[in-house]
One Martini backbone bead per residue (centre of mass of N, CA, C, O) as a GRO file, in nm:
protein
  248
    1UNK     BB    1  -5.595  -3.659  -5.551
    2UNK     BB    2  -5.701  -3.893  -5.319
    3UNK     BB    3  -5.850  -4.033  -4.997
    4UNK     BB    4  -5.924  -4.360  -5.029
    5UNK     BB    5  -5.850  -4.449  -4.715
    6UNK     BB    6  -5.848  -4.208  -4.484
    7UNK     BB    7  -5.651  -4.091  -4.382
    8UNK     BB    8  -5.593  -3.828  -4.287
    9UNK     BB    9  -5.594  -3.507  -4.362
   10UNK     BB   10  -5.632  -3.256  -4.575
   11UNK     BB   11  -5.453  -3.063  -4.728
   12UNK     BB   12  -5.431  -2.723  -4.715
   13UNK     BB   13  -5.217  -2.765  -4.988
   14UNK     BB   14  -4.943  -2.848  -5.131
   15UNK     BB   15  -4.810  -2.959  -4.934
   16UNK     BB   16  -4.684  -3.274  -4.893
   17UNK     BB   17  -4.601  -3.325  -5.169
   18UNK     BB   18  -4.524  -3.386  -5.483
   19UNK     BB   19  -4.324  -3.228  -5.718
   20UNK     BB   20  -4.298  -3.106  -5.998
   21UNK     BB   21  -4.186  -3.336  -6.220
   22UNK     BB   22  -4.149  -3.583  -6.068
   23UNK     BB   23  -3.982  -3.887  -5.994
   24UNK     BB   24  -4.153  -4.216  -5.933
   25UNK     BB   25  -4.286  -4.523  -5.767
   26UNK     BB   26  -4.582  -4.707  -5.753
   27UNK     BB   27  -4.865  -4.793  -5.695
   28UNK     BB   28  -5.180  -4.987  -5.839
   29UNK     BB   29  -5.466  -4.960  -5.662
   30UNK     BB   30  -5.669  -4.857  -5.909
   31UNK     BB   31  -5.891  -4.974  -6.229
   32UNK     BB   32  -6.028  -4.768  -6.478
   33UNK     BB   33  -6.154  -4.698  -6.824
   34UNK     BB   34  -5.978  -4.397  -6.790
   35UNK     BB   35  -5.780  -4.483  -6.519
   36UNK     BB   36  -5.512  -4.490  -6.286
   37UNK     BB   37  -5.447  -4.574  -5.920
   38UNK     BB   38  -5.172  -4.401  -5.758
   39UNK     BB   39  -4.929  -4.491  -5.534
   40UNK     BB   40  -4.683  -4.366  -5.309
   41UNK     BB   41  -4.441  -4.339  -5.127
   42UNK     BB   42  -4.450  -4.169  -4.850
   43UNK     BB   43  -4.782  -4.131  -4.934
   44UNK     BB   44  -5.159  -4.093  -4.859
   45UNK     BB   45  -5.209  -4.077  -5.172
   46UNK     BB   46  -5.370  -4.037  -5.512
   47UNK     BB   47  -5.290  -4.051  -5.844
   48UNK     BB   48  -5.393  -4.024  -6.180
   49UNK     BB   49  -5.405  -4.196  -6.484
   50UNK     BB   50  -5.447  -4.150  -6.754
   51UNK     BB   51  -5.486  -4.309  -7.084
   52UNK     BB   52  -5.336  -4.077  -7.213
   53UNK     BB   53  -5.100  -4.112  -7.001
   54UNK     BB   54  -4.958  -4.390  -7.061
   55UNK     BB   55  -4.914  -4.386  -7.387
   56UNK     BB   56  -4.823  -4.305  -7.740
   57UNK     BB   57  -5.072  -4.502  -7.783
   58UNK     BB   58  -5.368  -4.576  -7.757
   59UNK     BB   59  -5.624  -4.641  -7.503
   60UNK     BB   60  -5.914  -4.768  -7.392
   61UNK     BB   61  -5.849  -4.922  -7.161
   62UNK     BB   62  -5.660  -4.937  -6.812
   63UNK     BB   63  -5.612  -5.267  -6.841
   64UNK     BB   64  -5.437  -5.318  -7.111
   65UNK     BB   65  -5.179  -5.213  -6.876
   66UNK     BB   66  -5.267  -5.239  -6.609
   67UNK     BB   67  -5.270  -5.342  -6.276
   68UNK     BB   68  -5.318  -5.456  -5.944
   69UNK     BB   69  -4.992  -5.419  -5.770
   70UNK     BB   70  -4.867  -5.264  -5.997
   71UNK     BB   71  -4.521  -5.152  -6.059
   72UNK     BB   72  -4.485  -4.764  -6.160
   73UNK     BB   73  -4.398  -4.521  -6.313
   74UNK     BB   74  -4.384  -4.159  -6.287
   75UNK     BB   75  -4.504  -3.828  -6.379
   76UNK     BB   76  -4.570  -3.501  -6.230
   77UNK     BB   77  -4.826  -3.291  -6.420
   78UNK     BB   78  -5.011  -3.228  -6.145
   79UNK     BB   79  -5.162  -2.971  -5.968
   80UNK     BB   80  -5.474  -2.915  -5.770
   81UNK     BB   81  -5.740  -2.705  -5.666
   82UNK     BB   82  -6.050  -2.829  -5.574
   83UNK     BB   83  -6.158  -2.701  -5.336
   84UNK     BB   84  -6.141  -2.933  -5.084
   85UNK     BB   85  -5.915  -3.066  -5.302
   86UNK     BB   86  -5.649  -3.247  -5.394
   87UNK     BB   87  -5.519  -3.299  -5.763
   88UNK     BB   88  -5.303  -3.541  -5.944
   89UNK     BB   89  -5.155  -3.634  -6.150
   90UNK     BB   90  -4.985  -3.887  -6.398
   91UNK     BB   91  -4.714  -3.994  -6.630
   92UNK     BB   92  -4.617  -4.282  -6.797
   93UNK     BB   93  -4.501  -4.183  -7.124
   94UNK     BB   94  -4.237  -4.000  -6.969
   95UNK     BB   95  -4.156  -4.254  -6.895
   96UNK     BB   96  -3.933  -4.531  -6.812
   97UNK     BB   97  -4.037  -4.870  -6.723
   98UNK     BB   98  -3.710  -4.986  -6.727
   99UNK     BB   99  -3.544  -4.736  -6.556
  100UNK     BB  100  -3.645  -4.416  -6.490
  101UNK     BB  101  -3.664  -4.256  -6.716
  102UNK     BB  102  -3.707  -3.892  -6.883
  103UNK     BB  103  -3.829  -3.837  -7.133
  104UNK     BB  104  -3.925  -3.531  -7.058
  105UNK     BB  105  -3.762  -3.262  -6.941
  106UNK     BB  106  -3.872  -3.015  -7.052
  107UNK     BB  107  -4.205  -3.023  -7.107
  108UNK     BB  108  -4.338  -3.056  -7.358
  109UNK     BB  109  -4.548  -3.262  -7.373
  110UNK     BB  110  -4.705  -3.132  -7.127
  111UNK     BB  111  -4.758  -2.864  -7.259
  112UNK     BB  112  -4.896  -2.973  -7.515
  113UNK     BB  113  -5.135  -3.087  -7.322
  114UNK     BB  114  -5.187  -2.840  -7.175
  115UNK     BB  115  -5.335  -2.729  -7.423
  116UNK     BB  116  -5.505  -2.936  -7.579
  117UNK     BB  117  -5.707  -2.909  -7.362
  118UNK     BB  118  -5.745  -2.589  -7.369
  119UNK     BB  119  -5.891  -2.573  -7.625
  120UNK     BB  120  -6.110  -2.752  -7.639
  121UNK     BB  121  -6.275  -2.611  -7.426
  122UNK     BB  122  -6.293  -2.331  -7.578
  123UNK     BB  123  -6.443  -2.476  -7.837
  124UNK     BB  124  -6.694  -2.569  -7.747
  125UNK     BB  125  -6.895  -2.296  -7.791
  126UNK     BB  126  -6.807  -2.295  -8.109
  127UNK     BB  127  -6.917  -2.220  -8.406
  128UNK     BB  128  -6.978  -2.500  -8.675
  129UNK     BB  129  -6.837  -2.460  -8.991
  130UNK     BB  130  -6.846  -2.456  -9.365
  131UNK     BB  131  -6.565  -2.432  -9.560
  132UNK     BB  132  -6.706  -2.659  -9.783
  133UNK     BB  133  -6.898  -2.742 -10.125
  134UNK     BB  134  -7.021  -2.954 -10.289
  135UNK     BB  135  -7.085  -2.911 -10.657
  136UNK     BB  136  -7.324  -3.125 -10.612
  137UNK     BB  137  -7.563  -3.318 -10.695
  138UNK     BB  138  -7.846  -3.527 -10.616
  139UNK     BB  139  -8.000  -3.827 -10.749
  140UNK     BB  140  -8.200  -3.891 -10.477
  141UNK     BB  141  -8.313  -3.585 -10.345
  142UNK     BB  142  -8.210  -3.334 -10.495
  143UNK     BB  143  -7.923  -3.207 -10.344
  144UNK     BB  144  -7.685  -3.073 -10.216
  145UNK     BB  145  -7.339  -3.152 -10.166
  146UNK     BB  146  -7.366  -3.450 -10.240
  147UNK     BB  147  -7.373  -3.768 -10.293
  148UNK     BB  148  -7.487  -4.038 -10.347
  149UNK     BB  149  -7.361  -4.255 -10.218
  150UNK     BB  150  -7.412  -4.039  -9.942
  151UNK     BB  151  -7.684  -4.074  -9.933
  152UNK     BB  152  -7.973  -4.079  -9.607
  153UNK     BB  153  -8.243  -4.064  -9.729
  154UNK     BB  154  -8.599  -4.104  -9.763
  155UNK     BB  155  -8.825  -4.153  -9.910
  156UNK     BB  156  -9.006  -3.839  -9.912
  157UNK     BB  157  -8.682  -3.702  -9.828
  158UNK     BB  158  -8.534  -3.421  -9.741
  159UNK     BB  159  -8.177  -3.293  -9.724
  160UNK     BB  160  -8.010  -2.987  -9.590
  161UNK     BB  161  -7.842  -2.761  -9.535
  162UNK     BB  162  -7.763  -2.561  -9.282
  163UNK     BB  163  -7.837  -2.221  -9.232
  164UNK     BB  164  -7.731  -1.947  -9.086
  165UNK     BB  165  -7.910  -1.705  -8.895
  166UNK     BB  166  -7.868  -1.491  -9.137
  167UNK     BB  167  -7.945  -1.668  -9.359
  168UNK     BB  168  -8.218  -1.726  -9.303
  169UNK     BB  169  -8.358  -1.435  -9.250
  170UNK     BB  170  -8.269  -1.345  -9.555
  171UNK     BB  171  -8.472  -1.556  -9.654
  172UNK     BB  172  -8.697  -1.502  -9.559
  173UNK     BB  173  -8.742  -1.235  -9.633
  174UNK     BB  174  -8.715  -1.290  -9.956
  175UNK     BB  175  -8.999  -1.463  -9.989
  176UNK     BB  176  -9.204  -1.267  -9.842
  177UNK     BB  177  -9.118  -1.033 -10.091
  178UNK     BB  178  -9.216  -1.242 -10.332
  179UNK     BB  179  -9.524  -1.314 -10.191
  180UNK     BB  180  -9.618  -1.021 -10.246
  181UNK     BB  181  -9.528  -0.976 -10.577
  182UNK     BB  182  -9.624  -1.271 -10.640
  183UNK     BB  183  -9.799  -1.414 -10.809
  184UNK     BB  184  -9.942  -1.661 -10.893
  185UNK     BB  185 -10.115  -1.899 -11.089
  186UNK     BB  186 -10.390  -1.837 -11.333
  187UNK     BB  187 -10.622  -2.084 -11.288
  188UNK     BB  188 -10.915  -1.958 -11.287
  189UNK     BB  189 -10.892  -1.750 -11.504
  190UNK     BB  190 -10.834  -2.003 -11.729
  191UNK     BB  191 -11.166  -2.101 -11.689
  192UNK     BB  192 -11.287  -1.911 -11.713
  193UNK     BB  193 -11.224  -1.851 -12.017
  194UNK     BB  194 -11.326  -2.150 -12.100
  195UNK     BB  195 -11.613  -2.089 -12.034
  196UNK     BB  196 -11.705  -1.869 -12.192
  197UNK     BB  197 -11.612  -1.998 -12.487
  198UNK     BB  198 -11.838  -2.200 -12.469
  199UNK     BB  199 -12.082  -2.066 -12.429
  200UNK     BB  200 -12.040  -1.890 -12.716
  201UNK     BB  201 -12.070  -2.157 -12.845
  202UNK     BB  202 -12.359  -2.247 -12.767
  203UNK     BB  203 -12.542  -1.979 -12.868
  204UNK     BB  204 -12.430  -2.002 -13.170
  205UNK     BB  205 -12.571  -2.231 -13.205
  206UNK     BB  206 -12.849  -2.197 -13.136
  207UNK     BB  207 -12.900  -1.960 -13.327
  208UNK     BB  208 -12.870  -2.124 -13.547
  209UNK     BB  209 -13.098  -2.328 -13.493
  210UNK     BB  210 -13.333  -2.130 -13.513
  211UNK     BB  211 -13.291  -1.988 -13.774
  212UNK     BB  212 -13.357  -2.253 -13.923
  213UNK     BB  213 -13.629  -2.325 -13.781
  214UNK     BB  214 -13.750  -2.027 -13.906
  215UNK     BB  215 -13.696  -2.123 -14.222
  216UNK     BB  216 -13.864  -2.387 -14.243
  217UNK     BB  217 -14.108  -2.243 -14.193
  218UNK     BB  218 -14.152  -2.038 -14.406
  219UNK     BB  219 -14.098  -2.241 -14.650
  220UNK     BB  220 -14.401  -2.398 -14.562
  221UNK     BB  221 -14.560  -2.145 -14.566
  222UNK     BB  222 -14.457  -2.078 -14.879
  223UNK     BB  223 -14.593  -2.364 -14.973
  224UNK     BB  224 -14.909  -2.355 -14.842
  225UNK     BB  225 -14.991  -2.084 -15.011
  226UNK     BB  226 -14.909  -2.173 -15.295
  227UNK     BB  227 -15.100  -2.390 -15.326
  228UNK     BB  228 -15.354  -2.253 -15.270
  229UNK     BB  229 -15.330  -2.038 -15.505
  230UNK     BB  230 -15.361  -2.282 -15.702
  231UNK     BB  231 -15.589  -2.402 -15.649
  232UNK     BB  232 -15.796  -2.166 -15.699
  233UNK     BB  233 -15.690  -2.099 -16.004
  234UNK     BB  234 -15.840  -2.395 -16.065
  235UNK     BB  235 -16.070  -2.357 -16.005
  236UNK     BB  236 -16.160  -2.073 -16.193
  237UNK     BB  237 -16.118  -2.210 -16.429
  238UNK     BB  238 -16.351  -2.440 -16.429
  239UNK     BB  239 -16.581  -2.205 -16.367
  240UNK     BB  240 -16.499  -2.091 -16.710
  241UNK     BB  241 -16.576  -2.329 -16.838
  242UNK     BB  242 -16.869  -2.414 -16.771
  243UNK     BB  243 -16.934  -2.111 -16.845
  244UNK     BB  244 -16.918  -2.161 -17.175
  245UNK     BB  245 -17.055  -2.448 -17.207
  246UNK     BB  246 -17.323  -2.323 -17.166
  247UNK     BB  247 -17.334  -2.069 -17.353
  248UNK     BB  248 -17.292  -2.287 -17.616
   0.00000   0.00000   0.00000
C-alpha cells in the first residue's frame, strides 16, 4: 500500500489501517501488467491486487480485468512494513465479485498461496539436480541422455549432461591417473621397425647382387685363362709338329 496521491503522512504503524483479512469494495485507480492498485473509501493508501491474486485461473496482464475507475470487492490478505513504507496486498479471488462474499473464510487460499511463495524464495538458492537420466544413445550427435528427435547440437558440436562438481573432480583425477599410466600407441616405434626391415631387405638385395657380379667376374677370368691355356697349348703342338717335318 503506498501513498500514490500525497495524502497525509505514513502511517508509523499498522494502525489506522484495513484489518487483516477484512472484506471492503475499492476502486481501481492505476493498472500495471503486474496488477492493479485499489484505494478503499475512508482511507488515503492504496494497495495492489496482484495478477496471481485477480483470477482463480491464469492472467497475463491484470488490464484483461480490470479497468481505471471500476469498483472491485477484495480481502485484504497482507499488511507488512518495508522500511520505512506500510505495504498491503489485496485478493480479488477470495471474494465473490457481485455480492462481496468471502469465498474463503477460513483462509485457507491465503495460506497455501503464502506458503507457496515462502518455498519459491526458499528454493532459488537450491541447486538442480537431474533425477533420471534416458538410457539411450542419440544417433545424431552420438551423446547419451536424449532422442535424435530431441536433439539440437550443430554438425561438427557435441553437448553432453554436465556433471556435478564433485563428479567431474573425480573424472578428472581418473583421467589425470590414466594419461599418467596409459602410454600412448607407439606408431613412431612401428615406424621404426618398418624402416628397420627395409633397410635389411635393401642390403640382402646389395650383398645379392655384388656376390653375383663377383661370381661372373670370376667365370670371366676362368674364361680368359682357360681359353689362354688353350691357346698356348695349340702352338706348342704346332711347334713340335714343324719340328717332326724338318727332322724328316
Amino acid at each position: 500500500m503506498s501513498d500514490r496521491g500525497g495524502h497525509g503522512r505514513e502511517p508509523a504503524g499498522l494502525d489506522g489501517l484495513p484489518p487483516l483479512h477484512s472484506i471492503a469494495k475499492g476502486e481501481v485507480v492505476s493498472v500495471q501488467s503486474y496488477g492493479a492498485f485499489v484505494r478503499l473509501p475512508g482511507y488515503k493508501k492504496e494497495g495492489l491486487v496482484h495478477v496471481s491474486e485477480m483470477s482463480a485461473t491464469r492472467v497475463e496482464n491484470a488490464s484483461e480485468i480490470v479497468d481505471v475507475g471500476e469498483h472491485v470487492w477484495i480481502k485484504v490478505i497482507g499488511r507488512e512494513i518495508q522500511g520505512d513504507k506500510v505495504k498491503m496486498s489485496f485478493s480479488m479471488k477470495a471474494v465473490n465479485q457481485g455480492t462481496g462474499q468471502d469465498l474463503d473464510p477460513n483462509n485457507v487460499m491465503a495460506d497455501q498461496d503464502a506458503r507457496r511463495r515462502k518455498q519459491f524464495r526458499d528454493h532459488t538458492s537450491n541447486r538442480i539436480t537431474l533425477e533420471a537420466v534416458l538410457n539411450t544413445t542419440c544417433s545424431k550427435c552420438g551423446c547419451k541422455g536424449h532422442f535424435t528427435k530431441d536433439c539440437f547440437s550443430a554438425p561438427g558440436l557435441q553437448y553432453a549432461l554436465v556433471p556435478e562438481e564433485d563428479d567431474a573432480e573425480a573424472q578428472q583425477q581418473q583421467q589425470q591417473q590414466q594419461t599418467a599410466t596409459i602410454r600412448p600407441p607407439q606408431d613412431s616405434d612401428k615406424k621404426k621397425k618398418k624402416k628397420e626391415k627395409k633397410m635389411k631387405k635393401k642390403k640382402k638385395r646389395e650383398r645379392k647382387e655384388s656376390d653375383s657380379d663377383s661370381s661372373s667376374e670370376c667365370k670371366t677370368k676362368r674364361r680368359r685363362h682357360s681359353n689362354s691355356l688353350d691357346r698356348q697349348e695349340k702352338k706348342k703342338k704346332k711347334h713340335k709338329k714343324q719340328k717332326s717335318h724338318k727332322h724328316s
